[in-house]
C-alpha positions as CSV (number, residue, x, y, z in Angstrom):
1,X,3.4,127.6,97.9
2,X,1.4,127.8,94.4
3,X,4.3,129.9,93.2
4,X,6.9,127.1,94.1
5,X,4.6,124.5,92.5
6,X,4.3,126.8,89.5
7,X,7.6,127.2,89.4
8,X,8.6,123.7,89.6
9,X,5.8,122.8,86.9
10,X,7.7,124.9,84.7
11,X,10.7,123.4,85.3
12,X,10.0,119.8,84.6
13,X,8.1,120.9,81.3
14,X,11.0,122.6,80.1
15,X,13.2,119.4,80.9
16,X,10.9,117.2,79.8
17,X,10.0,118.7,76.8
18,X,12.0,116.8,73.6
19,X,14.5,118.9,72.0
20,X,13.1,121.1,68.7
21,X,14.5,119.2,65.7
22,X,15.6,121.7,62.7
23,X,15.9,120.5,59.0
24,X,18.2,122.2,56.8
25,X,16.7,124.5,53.6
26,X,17.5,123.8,50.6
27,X,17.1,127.2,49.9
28,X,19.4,128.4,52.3
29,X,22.2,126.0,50.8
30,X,21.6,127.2,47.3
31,X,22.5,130.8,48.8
32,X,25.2,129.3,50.2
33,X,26.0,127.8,47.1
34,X,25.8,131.3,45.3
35,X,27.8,133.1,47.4
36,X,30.6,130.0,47.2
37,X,31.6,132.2,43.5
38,X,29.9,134.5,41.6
39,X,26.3,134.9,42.2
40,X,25.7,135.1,38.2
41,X,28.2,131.5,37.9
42,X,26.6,129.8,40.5
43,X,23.2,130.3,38.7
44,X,24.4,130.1,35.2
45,X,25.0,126.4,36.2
46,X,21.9,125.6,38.3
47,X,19.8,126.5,35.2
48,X,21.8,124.4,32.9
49,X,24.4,126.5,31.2
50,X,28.1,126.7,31.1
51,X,30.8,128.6,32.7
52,X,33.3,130.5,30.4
53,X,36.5,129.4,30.3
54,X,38.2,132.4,29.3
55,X,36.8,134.3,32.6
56,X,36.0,131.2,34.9
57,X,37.2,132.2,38.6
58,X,38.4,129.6,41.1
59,X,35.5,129.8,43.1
60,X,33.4,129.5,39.8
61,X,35.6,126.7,39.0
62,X,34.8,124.6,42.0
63,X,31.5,125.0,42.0
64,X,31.6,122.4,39.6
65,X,31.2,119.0,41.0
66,X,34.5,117.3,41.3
67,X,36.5,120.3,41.3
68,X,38.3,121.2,44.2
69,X,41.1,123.9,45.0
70,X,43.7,122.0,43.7
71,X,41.7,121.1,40.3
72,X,40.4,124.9,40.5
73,X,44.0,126.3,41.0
74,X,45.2,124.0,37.5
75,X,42.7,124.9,35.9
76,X,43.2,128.4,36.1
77,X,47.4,128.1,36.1
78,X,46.6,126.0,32.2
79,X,44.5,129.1,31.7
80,X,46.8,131.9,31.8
81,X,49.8,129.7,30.2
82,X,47.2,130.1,27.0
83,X,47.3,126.3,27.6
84,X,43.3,126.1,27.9
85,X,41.0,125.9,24.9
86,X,39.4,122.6,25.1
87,X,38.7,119.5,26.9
88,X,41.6,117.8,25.4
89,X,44.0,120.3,27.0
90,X,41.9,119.7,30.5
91,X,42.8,115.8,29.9
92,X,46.5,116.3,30.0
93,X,46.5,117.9,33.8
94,X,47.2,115.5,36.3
95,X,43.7,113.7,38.2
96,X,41.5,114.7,35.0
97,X,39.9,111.5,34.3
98,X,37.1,110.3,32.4
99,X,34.5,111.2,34.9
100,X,35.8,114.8,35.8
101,X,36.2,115.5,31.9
102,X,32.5,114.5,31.4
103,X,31.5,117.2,33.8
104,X,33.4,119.5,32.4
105,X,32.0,119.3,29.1
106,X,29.1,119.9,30.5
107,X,29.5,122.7,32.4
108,X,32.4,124.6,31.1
109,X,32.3,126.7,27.6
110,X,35.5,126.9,26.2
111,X,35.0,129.4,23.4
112,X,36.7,129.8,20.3
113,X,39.8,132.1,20.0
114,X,42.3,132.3,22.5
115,X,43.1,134.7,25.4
116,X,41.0,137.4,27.1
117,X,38.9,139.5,24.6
C-alpha cells in the first residue's frame, strides 16, 4: 500500500510540476553565427571591421545584415565580372538601396586594385 501511495505521489508531482522554461544564449547564437561563414569573417565584423571584397564568401556576404542569398549570390556574380570595386558599383545591382549601401560601407572593404592578388 505505501508503495502505491508513493508511487502515485510521484506521479501527480511530476504532472503537476510546471514545465522547465529555457532561455536562449546569446552565446550559443554567436557560435551559430560563426559557423554561418568563416569563423575569422564572422568575428572580423562583430569586433567592428570589414570584410574584404576581393575574398568575401557568400556565407561571409550574408552575414551582413540585409544580405541574403540572392544579394550574396550578386554580389559575388559583380565580383568575378571584375565589376566590384566600390559602393557605387554595389548601387547599380538591382534591390541595393540607400539603407543596404549604408551597411555595406560599413562592413565591406573594397580595396584598391582590381582582381585577386
Amino acid at each position: 500500500m505505501r508503495v502505491l501511495v508513493s508511487l502515485l505521489a510521484l506521479i501527480a508531482l511530476a504532472v503537476t510540476r510546471p514545465p522547465r522554461v529555457t532561455r536562449p544564449d546569446p552565446a550559443a547564437s554567436t557560435i551559430s553565427l560563426a559557423r554561418a561563414g568563416s569563423e575569422t569573417s564572422a568575428a572580423r565584423l562583430m569586433s567592428g571591421g570589414r570584410l574584404d571584397a576581393r575574398r568575401a564568401s557568400l556565407r561571409d556576404f550574408q552575414l551582413i545584415d540585409g544580405v541574403g542569398p540572392r544579394r550574396a549570390r550578386e554580389l559575388v556574380a559583380a565580383r568575378s565580372h571584375d565589376a566590384l570595386h566600390g559602393l557605387d558599383d554595389a548601387d547599380r545591382l538591382q534591390g541595393f538601396g540607400p539603407a543596404l549601401l549604408s551597411r555595406l560601407d560599413r562592413a565591406v572593404a573594397f580595396p584598391e586594385g582590381k582582381g585577386e592578388e
